[in-house]
RODO-2510 file (C-alpha; in nm, 4 decimals, decimal comma):
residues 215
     n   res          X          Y          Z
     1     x    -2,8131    -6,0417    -9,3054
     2     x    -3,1278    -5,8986    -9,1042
     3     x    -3,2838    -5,5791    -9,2361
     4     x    -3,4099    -5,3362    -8,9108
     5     x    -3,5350    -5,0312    -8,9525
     6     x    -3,3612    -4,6745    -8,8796
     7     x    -3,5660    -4,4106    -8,6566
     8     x    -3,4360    -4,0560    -8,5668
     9     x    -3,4639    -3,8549    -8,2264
    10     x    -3,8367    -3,7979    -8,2363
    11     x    -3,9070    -4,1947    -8,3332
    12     x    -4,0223    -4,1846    -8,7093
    13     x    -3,8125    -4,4606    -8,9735
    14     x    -3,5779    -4,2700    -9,1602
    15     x    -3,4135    -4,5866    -9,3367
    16     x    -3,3736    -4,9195    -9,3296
    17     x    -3,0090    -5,1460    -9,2609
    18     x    -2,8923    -5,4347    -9,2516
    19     x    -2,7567    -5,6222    -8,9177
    20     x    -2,4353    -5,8951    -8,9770
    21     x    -2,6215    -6,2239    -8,8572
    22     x    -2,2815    -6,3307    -8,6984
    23     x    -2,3506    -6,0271    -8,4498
    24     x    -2,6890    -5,9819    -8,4398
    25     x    -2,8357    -6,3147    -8,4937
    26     x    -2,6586    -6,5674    -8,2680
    27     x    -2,8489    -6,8898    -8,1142
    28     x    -2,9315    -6,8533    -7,7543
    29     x    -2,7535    -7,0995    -7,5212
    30     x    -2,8978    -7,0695    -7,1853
    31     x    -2,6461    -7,2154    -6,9636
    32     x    -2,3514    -6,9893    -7,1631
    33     x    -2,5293    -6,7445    -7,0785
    34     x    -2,5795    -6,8414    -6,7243
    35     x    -2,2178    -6,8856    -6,6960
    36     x    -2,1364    -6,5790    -6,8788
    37     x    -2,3223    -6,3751    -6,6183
    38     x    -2,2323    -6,5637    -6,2867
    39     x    -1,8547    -6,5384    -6,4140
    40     x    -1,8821    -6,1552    -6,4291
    41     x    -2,0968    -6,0551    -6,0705
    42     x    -1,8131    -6,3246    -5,9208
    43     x    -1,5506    -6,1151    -6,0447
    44     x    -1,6951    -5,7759    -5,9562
    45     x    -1,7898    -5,9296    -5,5726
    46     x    -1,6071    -5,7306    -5,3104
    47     x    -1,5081    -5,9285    -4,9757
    48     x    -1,6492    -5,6474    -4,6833
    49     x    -1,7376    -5,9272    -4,4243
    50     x    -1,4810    -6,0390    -4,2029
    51     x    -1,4097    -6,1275    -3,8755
    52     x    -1,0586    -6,0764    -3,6110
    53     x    -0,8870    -6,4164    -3,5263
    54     x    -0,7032    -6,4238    -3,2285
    55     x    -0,4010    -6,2387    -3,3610
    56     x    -0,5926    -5,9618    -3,5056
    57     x    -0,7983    -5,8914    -3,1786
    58     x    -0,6169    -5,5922    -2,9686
    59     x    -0,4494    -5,6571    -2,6229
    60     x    -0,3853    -6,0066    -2,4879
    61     x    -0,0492    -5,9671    -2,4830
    62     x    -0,0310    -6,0319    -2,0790
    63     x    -0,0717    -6,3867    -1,9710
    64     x    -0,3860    -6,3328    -1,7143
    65     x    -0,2992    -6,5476    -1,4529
    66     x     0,0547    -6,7700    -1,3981
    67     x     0,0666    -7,1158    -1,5020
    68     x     0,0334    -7,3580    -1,1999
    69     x    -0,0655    -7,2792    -0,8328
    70     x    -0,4151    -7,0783    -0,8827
    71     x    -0,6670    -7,4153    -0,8700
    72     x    -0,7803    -7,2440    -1,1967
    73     x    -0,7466    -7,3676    -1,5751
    74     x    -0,4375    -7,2528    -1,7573
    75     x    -0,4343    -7,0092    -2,0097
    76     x    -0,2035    -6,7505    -2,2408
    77     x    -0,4283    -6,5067    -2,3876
    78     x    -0,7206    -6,2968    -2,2906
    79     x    -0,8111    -6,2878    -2,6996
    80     x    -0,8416    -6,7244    -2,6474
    81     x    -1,1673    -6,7391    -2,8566
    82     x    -1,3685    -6,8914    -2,5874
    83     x    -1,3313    -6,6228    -2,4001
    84     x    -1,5659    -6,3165    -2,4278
    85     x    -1,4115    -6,0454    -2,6324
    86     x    -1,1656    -6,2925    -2,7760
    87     x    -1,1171    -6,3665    -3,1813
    88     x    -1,3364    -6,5309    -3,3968
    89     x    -1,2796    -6,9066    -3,5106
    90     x    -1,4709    -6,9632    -3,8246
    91     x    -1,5813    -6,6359    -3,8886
    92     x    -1,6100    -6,4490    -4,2369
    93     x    -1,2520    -6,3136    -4,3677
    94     x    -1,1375    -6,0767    -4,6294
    95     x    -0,9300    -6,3206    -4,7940
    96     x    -1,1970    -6,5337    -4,9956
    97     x    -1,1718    -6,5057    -5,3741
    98     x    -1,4966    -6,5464    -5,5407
    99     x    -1,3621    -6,5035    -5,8895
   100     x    -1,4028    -6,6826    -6,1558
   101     x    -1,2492    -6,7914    -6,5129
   102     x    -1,4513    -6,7951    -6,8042
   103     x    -1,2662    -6,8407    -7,1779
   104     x    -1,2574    -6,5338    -7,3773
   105     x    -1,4516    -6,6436    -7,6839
   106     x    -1,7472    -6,7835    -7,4599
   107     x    -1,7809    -6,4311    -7,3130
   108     x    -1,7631    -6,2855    -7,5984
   109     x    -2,0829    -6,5486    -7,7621
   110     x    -2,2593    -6,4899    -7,4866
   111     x    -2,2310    -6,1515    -7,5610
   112     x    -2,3355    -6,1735    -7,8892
   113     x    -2,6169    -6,3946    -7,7588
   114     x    -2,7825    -6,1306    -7,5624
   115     x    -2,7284    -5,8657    -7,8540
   116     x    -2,9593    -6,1520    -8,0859
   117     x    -3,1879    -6,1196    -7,8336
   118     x    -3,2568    -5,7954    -7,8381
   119     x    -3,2777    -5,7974    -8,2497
   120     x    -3,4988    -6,1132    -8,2224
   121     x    -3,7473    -5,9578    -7,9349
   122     x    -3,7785    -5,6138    -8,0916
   123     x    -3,6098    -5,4499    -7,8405
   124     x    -3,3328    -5,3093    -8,0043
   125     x    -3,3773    -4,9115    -8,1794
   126     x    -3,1466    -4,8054    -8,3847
   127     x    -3,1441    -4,4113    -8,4164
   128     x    -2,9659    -4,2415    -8,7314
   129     x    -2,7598    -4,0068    -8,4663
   130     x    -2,7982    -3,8513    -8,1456
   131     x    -2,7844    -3,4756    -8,1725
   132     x    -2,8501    -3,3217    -7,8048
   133     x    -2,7351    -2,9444    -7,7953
   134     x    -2,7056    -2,9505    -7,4094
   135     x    -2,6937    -3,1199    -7,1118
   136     x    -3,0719    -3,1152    -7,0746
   137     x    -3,2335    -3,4074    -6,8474
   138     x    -3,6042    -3,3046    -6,9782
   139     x    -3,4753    -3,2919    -7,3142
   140     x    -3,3052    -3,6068    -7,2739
   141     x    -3,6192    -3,7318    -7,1556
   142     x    -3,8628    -3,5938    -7,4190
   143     x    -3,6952    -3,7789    -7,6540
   144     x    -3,6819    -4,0908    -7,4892
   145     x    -3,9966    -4,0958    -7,4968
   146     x    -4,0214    -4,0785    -7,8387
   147     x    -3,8568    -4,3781    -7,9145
   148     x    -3,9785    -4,5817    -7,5995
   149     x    -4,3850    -4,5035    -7,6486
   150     x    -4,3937    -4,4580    -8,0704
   151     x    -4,1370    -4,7767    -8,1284
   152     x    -4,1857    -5,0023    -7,8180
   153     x    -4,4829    -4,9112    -7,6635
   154     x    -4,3358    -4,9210    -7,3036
   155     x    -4,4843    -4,7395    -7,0577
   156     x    -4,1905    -4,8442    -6,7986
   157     x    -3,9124    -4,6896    -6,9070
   158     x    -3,5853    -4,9064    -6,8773
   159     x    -3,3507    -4,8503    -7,1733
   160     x    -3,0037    -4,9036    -7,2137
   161     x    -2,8215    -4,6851    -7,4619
   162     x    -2,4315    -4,7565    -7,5869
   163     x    -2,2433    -4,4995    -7,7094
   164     x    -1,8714    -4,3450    -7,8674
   165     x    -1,6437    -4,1249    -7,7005
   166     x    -1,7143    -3,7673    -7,6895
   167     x    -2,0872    -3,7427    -7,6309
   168     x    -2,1008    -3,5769    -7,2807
   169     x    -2,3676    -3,4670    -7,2875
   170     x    -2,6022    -3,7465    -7,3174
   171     x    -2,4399    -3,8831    -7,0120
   172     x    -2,4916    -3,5795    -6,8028
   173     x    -2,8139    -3,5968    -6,8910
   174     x    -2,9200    -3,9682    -6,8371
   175     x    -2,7542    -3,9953    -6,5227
   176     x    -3,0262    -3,8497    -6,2964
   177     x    -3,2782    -4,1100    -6,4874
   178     x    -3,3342    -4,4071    -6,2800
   179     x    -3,4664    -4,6721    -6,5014
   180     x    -3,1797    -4,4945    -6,7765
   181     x    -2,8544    -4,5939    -6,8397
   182     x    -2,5798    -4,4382    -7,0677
   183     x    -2,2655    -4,6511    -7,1209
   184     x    -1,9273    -4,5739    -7,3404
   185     x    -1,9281    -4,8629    -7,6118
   186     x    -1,5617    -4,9913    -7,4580
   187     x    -1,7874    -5,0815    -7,1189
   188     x    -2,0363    -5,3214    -7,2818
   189     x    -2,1107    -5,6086    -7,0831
   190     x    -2,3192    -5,8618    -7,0582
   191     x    -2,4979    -5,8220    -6,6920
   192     x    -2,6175    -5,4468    -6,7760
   193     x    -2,7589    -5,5487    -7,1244
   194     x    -2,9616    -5,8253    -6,9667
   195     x    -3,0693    -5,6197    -6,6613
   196     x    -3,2213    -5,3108    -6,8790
   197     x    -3,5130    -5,4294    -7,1225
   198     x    -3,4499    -5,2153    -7,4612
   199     x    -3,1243    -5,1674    -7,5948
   200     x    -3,0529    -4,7817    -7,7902
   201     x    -2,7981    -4,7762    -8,0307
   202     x    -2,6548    -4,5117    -8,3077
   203     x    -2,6199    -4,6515    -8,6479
   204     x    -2,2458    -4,5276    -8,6029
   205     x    -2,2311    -4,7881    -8,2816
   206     x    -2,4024    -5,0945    -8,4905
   207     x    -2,1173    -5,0266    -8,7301
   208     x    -1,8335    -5,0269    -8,4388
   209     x    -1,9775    -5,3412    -8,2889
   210     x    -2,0054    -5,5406    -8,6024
   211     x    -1,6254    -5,4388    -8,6827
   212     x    -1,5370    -5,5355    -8,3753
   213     x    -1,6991    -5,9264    -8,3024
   214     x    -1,7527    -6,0004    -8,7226
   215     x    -1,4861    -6,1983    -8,7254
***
């Protein structure tokens, strides 16, 4: 077990609990990790370039000139790629699949991996609750700062905070933050906690995620 302290909205310890080593306290492995990552901005790639072939380029449907007879090379389509406003031979198309497989239970280590991480650099906070009355982006903000300049001592503020269902209004508020991001707890993965330096969670959320990868 690893004991970490318990803060509340305005940043001051309330507590102190313990974090499940088999969640929290995982051994780096660099290339999982690398692969863990790669695997999931392959999968979310989108295909946008692409290029007409012949068959896709419009009109050509007329042969231009007859076979035999003109003193002039033969030839059945306008669209011919080598001629100017004709398809494209090895160009780009929208049928390339990036994707790639990566087994379950490495994701989910490398997961787990980059959660350690964030115990073992002191970038993790774990808050007691969060209790915001509105959809408030300066409130939202006043108390980020809190926890970013009394915990962390970042002036930069790039924090990443995991949450449960039903708290709207965090959400609203975060989302006009740029260096901010609020995520449901079902959406973790591993690209967006690597990408935002401090991790925010509720003690409630510690407790889901060490039900849910303990075993």
């Amino acid at each position: 077990m690893i004991k970490y302290q318990v803060y509340n909205q305005q940043g001051e310890v309330v507590g102190e609990r313990e974090l499940d080593a088999k969640v929290f306290g995982v051994k780096a492995n660099a290339d999982l990790l690398h692969q863990a990552t790669v695997a999931q901005m392959a999968n979310a790639r989108q295909v946008l370039a692409h290029t007409k072939d012949r068959s896709e380029v419009a009109g050509g449907g007329k042969k231009p000139w007859r076979q035999k007879g003109t003193g002039r090379a033969r030839v059945g389509s306008s669209r011919s790629p080598i001629w100017r406003g004709g398809g494209i031979t090895f160009g780009p198309t929208n049928n390339r699949n990036f994707s790639k497989d990566i087994n379950k239970k490495m994701k989910q280590k490398a997961l787990l991996m980059a959660l350690s991480d964030k115990v073992a650099s002191q970038q993790l906070v774990i808050v007691d609750k969060w209790d915001l009355a509105s959809a408030k982006t300066k409130a939202f903000n006043q108390m980020l700062g809190n926890l970013e300049k009394k915990i962390l001592g970042d002036k930069v503020k790039r924090s990443w905070l995991l949450i449960n269902q039903g708290q709207e209004n965090l959400v609203l508020s975060a989302r006009n933050l740029k260096y901010t991001k609020v995520i449901n707890l079902d959406n973790i993965n591993l690209v967006d906690l690597l990408s935002f330096r401090n991790l925010l969670l509720s003690a409630e959320v510690v407790e889901t995620l060490e039900k849910k990868y303990q075993k």
